[in-house]
C-alpha positions as CSV (number, residue, x, y, z in Angstrom):
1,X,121.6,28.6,-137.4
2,X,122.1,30.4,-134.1
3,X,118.4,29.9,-133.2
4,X,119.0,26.4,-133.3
5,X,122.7,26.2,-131.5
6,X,120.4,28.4,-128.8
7,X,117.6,25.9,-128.9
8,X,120.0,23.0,-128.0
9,X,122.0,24.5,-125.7
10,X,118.6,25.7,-123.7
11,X,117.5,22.0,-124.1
12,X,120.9,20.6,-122.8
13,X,121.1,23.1,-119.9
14,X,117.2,22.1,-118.6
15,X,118.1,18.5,-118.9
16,X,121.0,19.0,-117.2
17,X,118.9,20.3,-114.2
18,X,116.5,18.0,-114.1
19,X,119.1,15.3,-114.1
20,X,120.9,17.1,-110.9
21,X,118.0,17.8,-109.7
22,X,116.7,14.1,-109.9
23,X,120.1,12.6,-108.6
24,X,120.1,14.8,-105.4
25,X,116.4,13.8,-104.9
26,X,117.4,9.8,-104.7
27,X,120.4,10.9,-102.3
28,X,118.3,12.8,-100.2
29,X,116.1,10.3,-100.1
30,X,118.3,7.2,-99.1
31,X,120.1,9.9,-96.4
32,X,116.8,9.8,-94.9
33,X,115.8,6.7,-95.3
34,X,119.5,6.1,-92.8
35,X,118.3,8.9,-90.5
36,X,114.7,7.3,-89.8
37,X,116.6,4.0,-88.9
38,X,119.6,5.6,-86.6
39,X,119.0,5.8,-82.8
40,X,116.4,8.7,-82.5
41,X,114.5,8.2,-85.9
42,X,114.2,11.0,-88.2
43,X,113.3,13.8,-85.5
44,X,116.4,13.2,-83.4
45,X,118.5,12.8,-87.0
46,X,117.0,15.4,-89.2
47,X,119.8,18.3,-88.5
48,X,121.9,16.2,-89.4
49,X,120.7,16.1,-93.1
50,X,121.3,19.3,-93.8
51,X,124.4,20.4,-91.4
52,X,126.9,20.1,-94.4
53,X,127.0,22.9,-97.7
54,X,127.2,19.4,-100.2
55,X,124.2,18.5,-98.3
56,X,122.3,22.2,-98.7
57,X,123.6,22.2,-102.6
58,X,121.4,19.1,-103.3
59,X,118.3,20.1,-101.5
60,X,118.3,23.2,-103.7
61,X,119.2,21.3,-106.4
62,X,115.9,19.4,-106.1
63,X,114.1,22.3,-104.9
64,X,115.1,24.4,-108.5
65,X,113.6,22.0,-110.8
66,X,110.7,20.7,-108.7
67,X,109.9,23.3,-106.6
68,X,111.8,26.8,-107.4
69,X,109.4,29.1,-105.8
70,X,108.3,27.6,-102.7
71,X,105.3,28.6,-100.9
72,X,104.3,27.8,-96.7
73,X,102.5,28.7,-93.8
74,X,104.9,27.4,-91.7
75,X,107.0,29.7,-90.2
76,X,110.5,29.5,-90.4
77,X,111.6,32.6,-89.1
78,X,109.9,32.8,-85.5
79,X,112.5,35.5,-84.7
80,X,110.6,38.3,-87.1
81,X,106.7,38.8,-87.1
82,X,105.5,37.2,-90.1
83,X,102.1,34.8,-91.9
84,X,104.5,32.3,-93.7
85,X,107.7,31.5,-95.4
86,X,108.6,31.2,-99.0
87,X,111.8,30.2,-100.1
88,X,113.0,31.4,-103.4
89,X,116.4,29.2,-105.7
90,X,116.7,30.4,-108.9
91,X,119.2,32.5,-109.2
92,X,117.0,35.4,-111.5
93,X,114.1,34.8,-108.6
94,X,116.9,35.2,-105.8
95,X,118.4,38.7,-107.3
96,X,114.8,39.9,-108.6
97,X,113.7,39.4,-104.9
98,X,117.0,41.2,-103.3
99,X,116.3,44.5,-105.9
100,X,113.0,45.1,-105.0
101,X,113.2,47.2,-102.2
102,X,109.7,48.2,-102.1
103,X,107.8,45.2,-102.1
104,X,110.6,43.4,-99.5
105,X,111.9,45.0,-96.6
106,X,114.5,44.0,-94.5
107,X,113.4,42.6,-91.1
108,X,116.2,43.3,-88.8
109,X,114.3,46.8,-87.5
110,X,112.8,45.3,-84.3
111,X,115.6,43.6,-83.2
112,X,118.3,46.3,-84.4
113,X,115.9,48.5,-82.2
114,X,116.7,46.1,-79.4
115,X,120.2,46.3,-79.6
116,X,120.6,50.4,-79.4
117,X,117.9,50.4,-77.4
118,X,115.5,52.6,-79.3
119,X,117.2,53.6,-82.8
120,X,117.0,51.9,-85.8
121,X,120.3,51.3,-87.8
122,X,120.8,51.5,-91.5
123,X,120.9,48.0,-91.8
124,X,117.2,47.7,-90.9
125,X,115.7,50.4,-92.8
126,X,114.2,50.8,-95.7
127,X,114.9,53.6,-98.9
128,X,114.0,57.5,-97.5
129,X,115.9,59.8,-95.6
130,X,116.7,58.3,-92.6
131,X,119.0,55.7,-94.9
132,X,120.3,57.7,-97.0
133,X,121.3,60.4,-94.1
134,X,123.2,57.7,-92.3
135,X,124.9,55.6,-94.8
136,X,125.7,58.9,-96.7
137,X,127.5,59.7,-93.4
138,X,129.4,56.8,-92.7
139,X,130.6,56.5,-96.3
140,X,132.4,60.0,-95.5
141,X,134.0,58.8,-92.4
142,X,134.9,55.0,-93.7
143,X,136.8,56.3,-97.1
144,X,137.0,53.8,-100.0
145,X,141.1,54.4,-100.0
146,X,141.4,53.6,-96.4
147,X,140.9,50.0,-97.1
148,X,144.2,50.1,-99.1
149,X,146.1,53.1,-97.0
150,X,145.3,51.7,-93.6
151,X,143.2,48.8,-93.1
152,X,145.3,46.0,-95.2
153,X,148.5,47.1,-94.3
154,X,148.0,46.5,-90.8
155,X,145.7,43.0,-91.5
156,X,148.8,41.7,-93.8
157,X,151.3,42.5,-91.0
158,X,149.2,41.2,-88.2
159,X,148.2,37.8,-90.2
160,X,152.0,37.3,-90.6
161,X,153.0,37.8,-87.5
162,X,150.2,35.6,-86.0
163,X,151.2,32.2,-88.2
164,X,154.7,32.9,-88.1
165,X,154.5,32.9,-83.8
166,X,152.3,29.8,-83.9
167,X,155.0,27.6,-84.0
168,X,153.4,25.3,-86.6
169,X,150.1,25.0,-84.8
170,X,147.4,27.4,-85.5
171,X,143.7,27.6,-84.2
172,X,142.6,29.8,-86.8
173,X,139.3,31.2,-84.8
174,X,141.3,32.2,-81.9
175,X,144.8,33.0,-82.8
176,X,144.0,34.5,-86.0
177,X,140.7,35.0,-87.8
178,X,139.2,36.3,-84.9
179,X,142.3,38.5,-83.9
180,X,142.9,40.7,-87.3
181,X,139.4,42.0,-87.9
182,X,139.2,42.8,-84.1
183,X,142.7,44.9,-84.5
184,X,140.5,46.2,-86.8
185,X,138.8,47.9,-84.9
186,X,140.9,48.7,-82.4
187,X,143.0,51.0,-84.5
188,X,140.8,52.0,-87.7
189,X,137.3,51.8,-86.0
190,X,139.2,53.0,-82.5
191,X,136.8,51.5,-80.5
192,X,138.4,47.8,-80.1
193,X,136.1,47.3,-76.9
194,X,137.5,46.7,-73.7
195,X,139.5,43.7,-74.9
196,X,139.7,41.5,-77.6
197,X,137.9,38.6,-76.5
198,X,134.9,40.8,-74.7
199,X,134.8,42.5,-78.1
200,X,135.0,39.4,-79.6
201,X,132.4,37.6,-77.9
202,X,129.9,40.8,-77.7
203,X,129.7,41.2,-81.0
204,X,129.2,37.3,-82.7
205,X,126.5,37.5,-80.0
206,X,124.3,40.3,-81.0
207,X,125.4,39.2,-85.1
208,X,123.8,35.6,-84.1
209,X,121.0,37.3,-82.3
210,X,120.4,40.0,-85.3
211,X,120.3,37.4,-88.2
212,X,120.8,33.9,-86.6
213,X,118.4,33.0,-84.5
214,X,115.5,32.0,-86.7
215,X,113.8,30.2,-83.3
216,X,114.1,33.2,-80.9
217,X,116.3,31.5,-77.9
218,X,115.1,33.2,-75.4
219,X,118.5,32.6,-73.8
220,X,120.4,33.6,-76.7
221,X,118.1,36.7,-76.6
222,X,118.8,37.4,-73.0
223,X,122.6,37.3,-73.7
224,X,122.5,39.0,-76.6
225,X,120.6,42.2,-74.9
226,X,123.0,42.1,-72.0
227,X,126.2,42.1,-74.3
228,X,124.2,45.0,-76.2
229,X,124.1,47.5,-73.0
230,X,127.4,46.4,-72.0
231,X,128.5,47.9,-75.7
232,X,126.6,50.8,-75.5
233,X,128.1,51.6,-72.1
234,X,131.4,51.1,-73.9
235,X,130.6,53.2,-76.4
236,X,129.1,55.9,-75.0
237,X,132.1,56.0,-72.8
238,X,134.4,55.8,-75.9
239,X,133.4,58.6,-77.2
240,X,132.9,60.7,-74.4
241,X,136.9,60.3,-73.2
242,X,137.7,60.9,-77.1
243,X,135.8,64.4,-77.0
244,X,137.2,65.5,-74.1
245,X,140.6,64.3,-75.1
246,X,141.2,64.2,-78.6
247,X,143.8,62.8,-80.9
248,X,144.9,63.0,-84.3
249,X,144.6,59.4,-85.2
250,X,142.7,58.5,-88.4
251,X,139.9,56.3,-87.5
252,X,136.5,56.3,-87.9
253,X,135.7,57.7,-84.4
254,X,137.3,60.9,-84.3
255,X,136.2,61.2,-88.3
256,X,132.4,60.9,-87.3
257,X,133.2,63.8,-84.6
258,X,134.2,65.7,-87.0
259,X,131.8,65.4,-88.9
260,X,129.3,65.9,-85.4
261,X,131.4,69.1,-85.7
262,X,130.9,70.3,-89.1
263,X,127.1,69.6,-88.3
264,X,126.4,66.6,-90.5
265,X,122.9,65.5,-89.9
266,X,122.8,62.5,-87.9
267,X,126.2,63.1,-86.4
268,X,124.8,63.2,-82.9
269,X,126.6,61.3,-80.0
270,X,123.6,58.9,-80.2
271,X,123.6,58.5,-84.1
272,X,128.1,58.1,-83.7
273,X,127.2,55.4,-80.8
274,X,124.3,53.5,-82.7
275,X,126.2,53.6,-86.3
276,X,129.5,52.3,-84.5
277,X,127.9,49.4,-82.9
278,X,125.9,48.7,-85.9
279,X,129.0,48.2,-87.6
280,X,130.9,46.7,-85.1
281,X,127.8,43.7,-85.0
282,X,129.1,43.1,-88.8
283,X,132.7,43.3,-88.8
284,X,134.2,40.5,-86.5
285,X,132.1,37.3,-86.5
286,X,131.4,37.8,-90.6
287,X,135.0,37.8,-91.7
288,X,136.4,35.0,-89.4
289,X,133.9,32.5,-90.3
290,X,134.3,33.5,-93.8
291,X,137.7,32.9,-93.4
292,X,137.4,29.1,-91.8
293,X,135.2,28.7,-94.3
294,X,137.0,29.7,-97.7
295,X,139.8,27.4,-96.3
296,X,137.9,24.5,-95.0
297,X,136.0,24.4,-98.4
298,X,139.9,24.7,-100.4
299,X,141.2,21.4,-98.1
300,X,138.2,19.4,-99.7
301,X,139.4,20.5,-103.6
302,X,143.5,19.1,-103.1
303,X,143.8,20.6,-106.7
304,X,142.6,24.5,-106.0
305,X,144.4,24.4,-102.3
306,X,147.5,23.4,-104.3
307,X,147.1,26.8,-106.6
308,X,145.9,28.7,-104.0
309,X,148.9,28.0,-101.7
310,X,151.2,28.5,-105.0
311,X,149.7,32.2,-105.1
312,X,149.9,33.0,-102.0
313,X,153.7,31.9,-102.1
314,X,154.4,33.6,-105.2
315,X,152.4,36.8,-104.5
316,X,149.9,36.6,-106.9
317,X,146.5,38.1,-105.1
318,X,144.6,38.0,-107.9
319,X,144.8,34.1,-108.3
320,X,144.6,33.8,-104.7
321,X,141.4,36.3,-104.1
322,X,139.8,34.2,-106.8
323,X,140.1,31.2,-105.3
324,X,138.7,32.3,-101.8
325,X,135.9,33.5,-103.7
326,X,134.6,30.5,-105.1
327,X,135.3,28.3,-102.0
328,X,133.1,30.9,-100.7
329,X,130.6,30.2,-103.5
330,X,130.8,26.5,-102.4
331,X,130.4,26.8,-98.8
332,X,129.3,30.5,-97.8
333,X,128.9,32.4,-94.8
334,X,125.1,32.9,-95.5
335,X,123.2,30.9,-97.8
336,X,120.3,32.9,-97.6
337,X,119.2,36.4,-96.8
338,X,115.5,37.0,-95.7
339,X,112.9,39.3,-96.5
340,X,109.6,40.0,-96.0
341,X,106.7,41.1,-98.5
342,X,105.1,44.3,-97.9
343,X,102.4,43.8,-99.9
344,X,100.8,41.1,-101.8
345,X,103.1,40.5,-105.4
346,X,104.2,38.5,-107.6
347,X,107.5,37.0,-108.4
348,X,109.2,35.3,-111.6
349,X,106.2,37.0,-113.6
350,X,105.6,35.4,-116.9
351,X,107.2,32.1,-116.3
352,X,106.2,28.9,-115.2
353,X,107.2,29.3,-111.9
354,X,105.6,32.7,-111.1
355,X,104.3,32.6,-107.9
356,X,102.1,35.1,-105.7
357,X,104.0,36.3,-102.3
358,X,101.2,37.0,-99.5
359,X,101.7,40.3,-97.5
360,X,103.6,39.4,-94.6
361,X,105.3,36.2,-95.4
362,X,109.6,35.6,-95.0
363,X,111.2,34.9,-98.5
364,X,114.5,33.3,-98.0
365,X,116.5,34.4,-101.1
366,X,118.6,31.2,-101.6
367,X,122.1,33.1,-102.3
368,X,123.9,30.0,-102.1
369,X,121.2,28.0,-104.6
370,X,121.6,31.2,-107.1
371,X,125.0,30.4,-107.5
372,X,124.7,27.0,-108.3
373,X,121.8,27.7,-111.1
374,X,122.9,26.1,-113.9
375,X,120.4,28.1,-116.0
376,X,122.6,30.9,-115.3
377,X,125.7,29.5,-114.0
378,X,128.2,27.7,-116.4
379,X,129.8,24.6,-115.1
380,X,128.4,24.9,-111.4
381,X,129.6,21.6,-109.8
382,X,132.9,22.4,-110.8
383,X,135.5,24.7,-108.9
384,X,136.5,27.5,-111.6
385,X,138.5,30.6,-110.7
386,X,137.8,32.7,-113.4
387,X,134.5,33.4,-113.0
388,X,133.3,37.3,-113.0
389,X,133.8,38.4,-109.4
390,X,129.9,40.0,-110.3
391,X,128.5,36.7,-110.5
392,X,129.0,36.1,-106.3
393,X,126.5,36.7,-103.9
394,X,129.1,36.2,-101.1
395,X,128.0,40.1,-99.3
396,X,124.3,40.3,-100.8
397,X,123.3,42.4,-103.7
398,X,121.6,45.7,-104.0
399,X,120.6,48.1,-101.7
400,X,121.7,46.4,-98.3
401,X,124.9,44.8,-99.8
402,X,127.1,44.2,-96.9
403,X,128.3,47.9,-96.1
404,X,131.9,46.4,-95.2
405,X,132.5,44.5,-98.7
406,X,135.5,46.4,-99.8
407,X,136.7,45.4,-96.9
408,X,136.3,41.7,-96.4
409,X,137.1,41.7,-100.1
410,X,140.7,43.1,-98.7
411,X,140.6,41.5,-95.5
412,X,140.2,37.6,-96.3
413,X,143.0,37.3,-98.5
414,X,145.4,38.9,-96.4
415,X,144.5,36.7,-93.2
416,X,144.6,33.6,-95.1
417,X,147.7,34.4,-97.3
418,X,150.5,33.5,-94.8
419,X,148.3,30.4,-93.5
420,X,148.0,29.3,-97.1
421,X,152.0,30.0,-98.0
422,X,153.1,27.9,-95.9
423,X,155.0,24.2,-96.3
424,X,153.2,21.0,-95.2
425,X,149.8,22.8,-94.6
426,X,147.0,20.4,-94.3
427,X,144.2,20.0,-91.1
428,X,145.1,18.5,-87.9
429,X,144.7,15.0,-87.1
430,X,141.9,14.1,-85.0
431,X,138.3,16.6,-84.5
432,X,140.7,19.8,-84.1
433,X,141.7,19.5,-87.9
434,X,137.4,20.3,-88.4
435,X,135.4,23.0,-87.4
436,X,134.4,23.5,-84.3
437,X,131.5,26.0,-83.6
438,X,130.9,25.0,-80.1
439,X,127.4,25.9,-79.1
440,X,127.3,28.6,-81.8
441,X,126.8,29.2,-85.6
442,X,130.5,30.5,-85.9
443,X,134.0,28.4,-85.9
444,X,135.3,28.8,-82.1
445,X,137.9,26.4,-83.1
446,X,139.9,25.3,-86.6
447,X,143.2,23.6,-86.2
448,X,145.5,24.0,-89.1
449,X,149.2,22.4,-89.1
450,X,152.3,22.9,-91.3
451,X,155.9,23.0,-91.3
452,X,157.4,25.5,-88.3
453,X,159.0,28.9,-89.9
């Protein structure tokens, strides 16, 4: 009897796909057909077809059923040395690729290299010592507890104070999103830069540079380096003036000269300077447009921006947290993470759509496709808030999961909870009530509105 329940519900789910799969196809198809006509034909059009999440959710949609494990020689990623591209959308394919370590590496190493101008940072490396030495030390100075003792205190204060001085008028990049994580790490990182905006502006830079810039901009690169020396400087005078004066405060500086002191391997000036930027590349640009983001996505679903704005008015963090999770899910802050195959292997093994990986070529992990798998995802068009918070790929998965996750898991909801508390809140009329990323991959500008406090 349950063989049977199993055997329709398998047969339901596949042609369930197939029918998603076969709808987005015909979409996709008339959108281009439009494109090819407009002013430009389909070269001048064709970011367009793409630029929105509902747009990327049915190209993975087709690319699941017809396509799941893709293989190229083109190269997508001209950033990072590499003989092809595959892109991978099933969500077991996605998370099978992300855990194994030794067949794909992480790529960032030449250009994290770039940045500190000569070390690698744990972000970039692969399993041995090196790793291990440095994220072991870290996790010593950046304490699991701090995120409830010191970081969200300060965020919830700050994100109050921010949308309660706006007057009714808030451009969320700017006056907010951008502002809290950069307090951040001004006062737990205690090196805030030498203002917020050069902070601000260094560190989306060399985060755009590090895992953006699939066509390596020159310019971009050119900026990127420049903004890169200017933070070591910083840096390197940061810590210097801390030694030779220091203070009592608990932040992650004077913890890693501590640790320098207590002779922690790694722990050098140059390791503290190289660790601290590598974080610092993480911290800003990733929560704000996760932020703008998460809410953008709730002001398309009127029904879960209702709920969300009744938890954040009522206090209940749970309900709210959930919700900014799976707008995340709808439109996230990375839809794929990249690596590249060390060897020659094989992938999905023993399925229909195993496929070989050549040594050398990129595989984009679809995140954003694995979440919508409806092999493994119940009900994945719809928004739910009580999925398992285990079933996200919002910060990565595995070894290289975002080193900052506990903290963006505290951070998001406590920026967003006033904004989202408030009476009348909808977008503002006109382009400022849309994102705005400038000449950039991150929101520069968001306008919300709602009634004055």
């Amino acid at each position: 009897m349950r063989f049977g329940a199993n055997l329709w519900s398998a047969t339901v789910t596949h042609l369930r796909c197939w029918g998603n799969g076969l709808t987005s196809a015909v979409i996709l198809a008339g959108d281009a057909i439009g494109a090819a006509r407009a002013p430009g034909g389909i070269a001048a059009n064709a970011g367009a077809l793409l630029a929105s999440p509902e747009k990327q959710r049915r190209l993975f949609d087709v690319l699941r059923v017809f396509a799941p494990n893709l293989s190229t020689r083109r190269k997508l990623a001209a950033s990072y040395d590499n003989s092809g591209t595959v892109v991978v959308s099933r969500r077991a394919d996605v998370l099978e690729v992300l855990a194994r370590d030794a067949d794909f590496e992480v790529v960032y190493e030449s250009r994290m290299r770039q940045l500190t101008d000569g070390d690698n940072f744990f972000l970039g490396m692969q399993p041995g010592w090196a790793y291990t030495r440095d994220t072991s030390a870290m996790r010593l100075a950046a304490r699991r507890t701090d995120v409830a003792e010191i970081v969200l205190p300060q965020a919830q204060t700050l994100a109050a104070q921010r949308v309660r001085d706006s007057g009714g008028r808030l451009d969320s990049p700017q006056a907010l999103t951008r502002h809290v994580p950069w307090d951040m790490t001004a006062r737990y990182f205690g090196v805030g830069g030498p203002d917020a905006a050069t902070m601000q502006d260094w560190t989306t830079t060399q985060f755009w540079y590090l895992f953006g810039d699939l066509g390596a901009d020159p310019v971009l690169e050119a900026k990127a380096l420049a903004d890169a020396a200017a933070l070591r400087a910083y840096l390197d005078g940061a810590i210097a003036a801390r030694k030779s004066d220091p203070t009592a405060a608990p932040d992650l500086l004077n913890r890693c000269l501590a640790l320098q002191a207590a002779g922690v391997p790694g722990m050098t000036d140059l390791g503290i300077r190289n660790n601290l930027l590598g974080l610092l590349i993480g911290a800003i640009p990733t929560i704000s447009k996760a932020c703008c983001l998460a809410l953008d996505e709730l002001f398309r679903h009127p029904q879960a921006l209702c709920r969300a704005m009744t938890a954040a008015r009522e206090g209940d963090d749970a309900t709210l947290a959930a919700s900014l999770w799976e707008a995340l899910r709808f439109n996230p802050h990375n839809p794929v993470i990249y690596r590249r195959a060390v060897r020659d292997c094989v992938i999905a093994q023993s399925t229909l759509r195993r496929m070989r990986v050549k040594k050398g070529q990129i595989v984009f992990a679809a995140t954003q496709s694995a979440m919508f798998d409806r092999s493994a995802f119940q009900a994945p068009n719809d928004f739910l808030i009580d999925r398992p918070f285990g079933d996200y790929i919002i910060w990565g998965t595995g070894m290289h999961t975002c080193f900052g996750a506990a903290i963006n898991e505290a951070l998001i909801p406590a920026i967003l909870k006033p904004v989202l508390a408030q009476q009348g809140l909808g977008r503002a009329v006109g382009p400022s009530g849309q994102i705005d990323t400038g000449e950039t991959p991150f929101p520069q500008h968001f306008t919300v509105t709602f009634d004055p406090v």
